[in-house]
N, C-alpha and C positions, 0 to 999 in steps of 0.2 A: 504494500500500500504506500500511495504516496504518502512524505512525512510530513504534513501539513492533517493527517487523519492519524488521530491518537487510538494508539493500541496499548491497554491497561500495563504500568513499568515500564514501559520503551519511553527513553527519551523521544518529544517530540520536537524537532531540531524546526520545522517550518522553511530547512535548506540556507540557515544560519549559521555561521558561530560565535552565536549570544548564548549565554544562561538557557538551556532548553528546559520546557517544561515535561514534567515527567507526572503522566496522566495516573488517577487511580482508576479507572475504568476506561471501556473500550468505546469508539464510537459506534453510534448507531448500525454503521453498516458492517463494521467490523464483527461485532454481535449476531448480525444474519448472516454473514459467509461463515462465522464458525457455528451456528446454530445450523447450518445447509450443509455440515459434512468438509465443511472447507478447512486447511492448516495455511494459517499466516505466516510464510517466512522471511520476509524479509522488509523493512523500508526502504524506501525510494528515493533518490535523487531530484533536487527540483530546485527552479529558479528562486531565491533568496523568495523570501513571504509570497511566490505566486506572482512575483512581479518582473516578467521577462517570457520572451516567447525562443530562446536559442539555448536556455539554458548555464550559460555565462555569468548570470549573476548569484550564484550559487555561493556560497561561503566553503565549500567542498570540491570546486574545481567542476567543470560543465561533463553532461554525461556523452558517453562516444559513442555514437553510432555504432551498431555492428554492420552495418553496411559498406563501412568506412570510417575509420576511426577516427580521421583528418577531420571529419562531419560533425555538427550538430545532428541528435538525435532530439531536437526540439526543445521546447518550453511554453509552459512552467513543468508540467509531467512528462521530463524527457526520461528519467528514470524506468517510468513506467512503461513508455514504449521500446527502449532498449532489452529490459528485461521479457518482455512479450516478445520481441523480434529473436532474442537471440537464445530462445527458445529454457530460460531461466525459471520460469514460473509460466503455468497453464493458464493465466489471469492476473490483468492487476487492477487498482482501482487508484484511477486518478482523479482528479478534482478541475473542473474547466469554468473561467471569471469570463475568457476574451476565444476561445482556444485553445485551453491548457492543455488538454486532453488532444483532442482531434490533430492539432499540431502536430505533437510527436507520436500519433497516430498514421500523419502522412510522412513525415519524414524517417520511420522506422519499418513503414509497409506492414499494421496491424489495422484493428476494426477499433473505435473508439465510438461509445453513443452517450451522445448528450441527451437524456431524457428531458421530457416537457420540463420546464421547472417543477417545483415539487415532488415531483415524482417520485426522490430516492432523500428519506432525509439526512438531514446534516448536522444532528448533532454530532458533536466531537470531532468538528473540523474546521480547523482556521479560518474564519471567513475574511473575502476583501467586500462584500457584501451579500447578501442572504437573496438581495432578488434576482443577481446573479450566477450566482457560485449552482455547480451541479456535481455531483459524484457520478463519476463516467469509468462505467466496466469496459475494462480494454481485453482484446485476446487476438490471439490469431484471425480466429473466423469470424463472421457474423452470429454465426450461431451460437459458440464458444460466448462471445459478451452477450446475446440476448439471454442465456443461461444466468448468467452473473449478472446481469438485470433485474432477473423474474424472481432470482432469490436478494435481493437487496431491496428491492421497490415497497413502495405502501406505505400508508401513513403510518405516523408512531406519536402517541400523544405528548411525550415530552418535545416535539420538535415541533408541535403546531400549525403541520402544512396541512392542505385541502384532504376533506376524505374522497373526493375521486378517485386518484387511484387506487383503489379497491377493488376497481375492474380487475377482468381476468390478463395476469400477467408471464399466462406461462405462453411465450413468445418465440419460441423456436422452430414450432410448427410455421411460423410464417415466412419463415429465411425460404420454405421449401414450396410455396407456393405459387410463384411466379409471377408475372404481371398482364398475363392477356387482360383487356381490358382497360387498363388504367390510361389514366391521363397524365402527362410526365413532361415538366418545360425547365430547358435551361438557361438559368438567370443570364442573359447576354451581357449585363456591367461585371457579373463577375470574372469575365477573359479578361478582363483589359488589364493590362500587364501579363498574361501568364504565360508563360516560358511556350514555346512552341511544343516541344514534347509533351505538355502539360496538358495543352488543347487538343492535342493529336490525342492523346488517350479518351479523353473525355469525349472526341468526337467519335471514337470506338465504341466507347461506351455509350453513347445514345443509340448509335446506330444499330447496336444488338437489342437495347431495349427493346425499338421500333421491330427487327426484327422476331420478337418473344411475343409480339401482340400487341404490346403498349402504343398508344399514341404521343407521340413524342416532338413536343413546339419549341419553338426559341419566346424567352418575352422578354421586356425590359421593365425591372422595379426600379425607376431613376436612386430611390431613398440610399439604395443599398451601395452608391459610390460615396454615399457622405459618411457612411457607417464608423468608418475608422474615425472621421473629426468627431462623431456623438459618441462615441464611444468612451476616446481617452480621455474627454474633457470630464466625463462625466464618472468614471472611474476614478479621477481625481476626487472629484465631488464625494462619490461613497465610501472610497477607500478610506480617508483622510476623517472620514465623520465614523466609521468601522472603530476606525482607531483609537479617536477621542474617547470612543465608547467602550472600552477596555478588551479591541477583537472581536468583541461579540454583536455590535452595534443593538438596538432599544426599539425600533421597528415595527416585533413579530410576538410571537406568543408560546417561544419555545423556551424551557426548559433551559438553564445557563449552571455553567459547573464556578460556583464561586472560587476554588485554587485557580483553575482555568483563567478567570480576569483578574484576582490578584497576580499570579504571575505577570500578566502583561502589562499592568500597570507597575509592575517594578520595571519591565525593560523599561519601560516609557522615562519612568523617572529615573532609575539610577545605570543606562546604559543608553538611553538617548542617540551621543554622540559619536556610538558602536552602532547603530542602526544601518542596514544595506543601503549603499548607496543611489539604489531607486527607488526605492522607502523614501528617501529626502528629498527627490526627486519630486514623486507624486507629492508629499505634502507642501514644496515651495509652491508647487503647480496650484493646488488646491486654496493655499493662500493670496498667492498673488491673482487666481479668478475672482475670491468672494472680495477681494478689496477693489479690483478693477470692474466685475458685472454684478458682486453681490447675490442678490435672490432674481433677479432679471437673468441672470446668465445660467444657472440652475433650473429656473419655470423653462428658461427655453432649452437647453438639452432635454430635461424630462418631457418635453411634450414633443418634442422630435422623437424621442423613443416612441412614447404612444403611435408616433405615426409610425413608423416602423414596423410597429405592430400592424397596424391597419394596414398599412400599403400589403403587408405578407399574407394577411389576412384574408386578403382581396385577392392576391394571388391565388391562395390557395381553396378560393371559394369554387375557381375554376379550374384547378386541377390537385391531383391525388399526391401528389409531390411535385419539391421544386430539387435541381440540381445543379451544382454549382463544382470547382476543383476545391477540395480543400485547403491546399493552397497554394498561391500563384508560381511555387516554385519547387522543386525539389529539396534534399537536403543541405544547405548552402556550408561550406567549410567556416570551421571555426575561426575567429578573428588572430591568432598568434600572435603576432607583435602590434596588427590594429584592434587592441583590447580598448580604444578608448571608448569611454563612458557616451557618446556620441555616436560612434557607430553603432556602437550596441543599440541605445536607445532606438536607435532610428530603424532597425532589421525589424527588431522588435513588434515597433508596429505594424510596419508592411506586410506582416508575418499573420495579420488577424484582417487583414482585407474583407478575407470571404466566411469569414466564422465568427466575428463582433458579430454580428447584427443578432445574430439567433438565439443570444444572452441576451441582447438587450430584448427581444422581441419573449422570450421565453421558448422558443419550438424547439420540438426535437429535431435531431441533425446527428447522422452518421455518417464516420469518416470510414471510408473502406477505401482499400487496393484496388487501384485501376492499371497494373502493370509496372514494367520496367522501363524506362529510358535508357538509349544508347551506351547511356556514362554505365547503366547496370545500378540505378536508383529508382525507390520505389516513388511512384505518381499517385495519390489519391482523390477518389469522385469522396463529393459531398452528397446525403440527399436529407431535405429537409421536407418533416410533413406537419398536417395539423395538429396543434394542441392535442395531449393525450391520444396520439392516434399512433404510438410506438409502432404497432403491428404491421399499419402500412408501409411505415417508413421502412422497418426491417426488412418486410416483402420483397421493395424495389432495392434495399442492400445489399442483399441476399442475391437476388438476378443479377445483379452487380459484379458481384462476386464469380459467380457463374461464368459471366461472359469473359472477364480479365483472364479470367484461368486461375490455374495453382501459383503462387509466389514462391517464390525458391528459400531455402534457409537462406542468409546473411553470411557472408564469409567468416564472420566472430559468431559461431553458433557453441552452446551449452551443451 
């Protein structure tokens, strides 16, 4: 599990080296993979508090690809998908604010699902905030995470999320179902930038959908090129009020582990100026917004989410799923001597292009393998469906899967 998800006596590091806090109990979800027959082995590698998409900002040194060691294996959950890729553990479970999950879901060549929001709760897991943040089962397969899904999902009254999902969550049966029938468009703002090899896959991959039955369109959601500006501004916004709020932020109706915010209120106060340095980042960000736009600059990112929602909404009123690359590039080499705080930053965000919006908006969204490129790096399709409608989206995963083929081990394989 990523180490941002406390497992009872393991330090929980959050991909620091600050004072970790060391949990007396287990998080939520950690409770149903050992209650579903699961053994916890190991914690995972991850961008310093969740804040970084290449993994670099780690307090432990950035995770390596086994595709390529020279590589990011992504971020914040690069851990998780290196360990899934190089065949380490059967399953992991990472945590996605921006793309944490699906990220190193595409750049490690595994399946990463970001359930609806609520879907999977989150006590006993770091948040950078709660409307955000998702627990995403990672595995090889699609069917492998919808397993690790079906057993983590559902509500839990200490964590205060919606009783909907109560529905029926055993979801594997639908990896095998196929798509004749359905209706399937791919977001056309999401190519812009994406590697030619990128769109080469993804145009494979429509075409065999259309092939399988599916109805298969191109559209345009303009919202979704501003995605990455309402994202980070507004992630400053919640991060930053997260924090204030001892980690846990004041929002929700969940159940709060009192060591849990004392600890964090000690980092705040007596390690401060140890804090990761994108941690500093976000909060100068967040301060010089509320002093320059205040609550005018805040009403207007949040109500661009709303619309986010809606415009998605509207998309998918008229079809069964949307699809997109996960992300615009393969897995880019790690920075070496250009470690600066600058390029990082900046990868970082480009790196959530096409997977922000679906945090901001809440929908589910799976990252799966769409193949190989030339260089011998794995390419990932995105597919995003309606609220609470897991099943479909895995359905068209799943075909996904299908059509790309088998992915090969990793040259760094366990």
């Amino acid at each position: 599990v990523k180490d941002n998800i406390d497992v009872a006596g393991i330090p929980t590091t959050n991909g620091a080296t600050l004072p970790p806090f060391v949990p007396t109990a287990d998080a939520i979800v950690v409770e149903r993979v050992l209650g579903g027959g699961g053994r916890i082995v190991g914690k995972l590698n991850m961008d310093a508090f969740g804040v970084g998409s290449t993994g670099e900002t780690s307090g432990f040194g950035p995770t390596r690809n086994p595709w390529d060691p020279r590589r990011s294996a992504g971020g914040s959950s690069g851990g998780a998908g290196a360990a899934v890729a190089a065949g380490e553990v059967d399953g992991a479970l990472g945590v996605d604010q921006a793309g944490s999950a699906r990220i190193p879901a595409s750049f490690c060549g595994v399946v990463a699902i970001k359930p609806t929001i609520g879907t999977v709760p989150t006590g006993g897991v770091t948040h950078i905030d709660r409307s955000v943040d998702s627990v995403c089962p990672m595995s090889r397969t699609v069917a492998g995470a919808s397993q690790l899904l079906s057993v983590i999902a559902g509500p839990d009254p200490r964590d205060g999320g919606p009783d909907e999902p109560s529905r029926e969550l055993d979801l594997v049966e639908a990896t095998a179902r196929g798509v004749r029938g359905l209706r399937i468009a791919v977001i056309d703002e999401s190519l812009a930038g994406a590697q030619p090899a990128v769109q080469s896959r993804l145009r494979v991959v429509a075409e065999g959908l259309s092939g399988a039955g599916a109805v298969v369109d191109h559209i345009s959601v303009p919202i979704l090129s501003s995605a990455i500006d309402i994202a980070r501004g507004l992630l400053c916004f919640l991060g930053a009020a997260t924090l204030r709020a001892w980690g846990e932020g004041t929002g929700h109706l969940a159940a709060v582990d009192p060591d849990r915010l004392a600890a964090m209120e000690a980092l705040r106060r007596d390690h401060g100026d140890a804090m990761p340095l994108y941690m500093k980042f976000w909060l100068v960000a967040d301060a010089h917004l509320r002093a320059t736009t205040g609550a005018v600059g805040f009403a207007t990112l949040q109500n661009l989410r709303v619309r986010v929602r809606r415009d998605l909404d509207e998309a998918l009123s008229r079809y069964d799923a949307l699809m997109t690359p996960t992300t615009p590039a393969t897995a880019p080499l790690l920075g070496g001597s250009d470690d600066t705080p600058g390029r990082i930053a900046r990868e970082s965000v480009e790196l959530i292009a096409n997977t922000c919006a679906f945090n901001l908006s809440g929908h589910p969204a799976v990252a799966v393998p769409s193949g190989i490129d030339d260089s011998g790096l794995p390419s990932s399709a995105q597919v995003i469906g309606r609220w609470f409608d897991e099943a479909t989206t895995i359905r068209v995963a799943g075909e996904v899967e299908r059509i790309a083929g088998p992915i090969p081990h990793p040259p760094i394989a366990g």
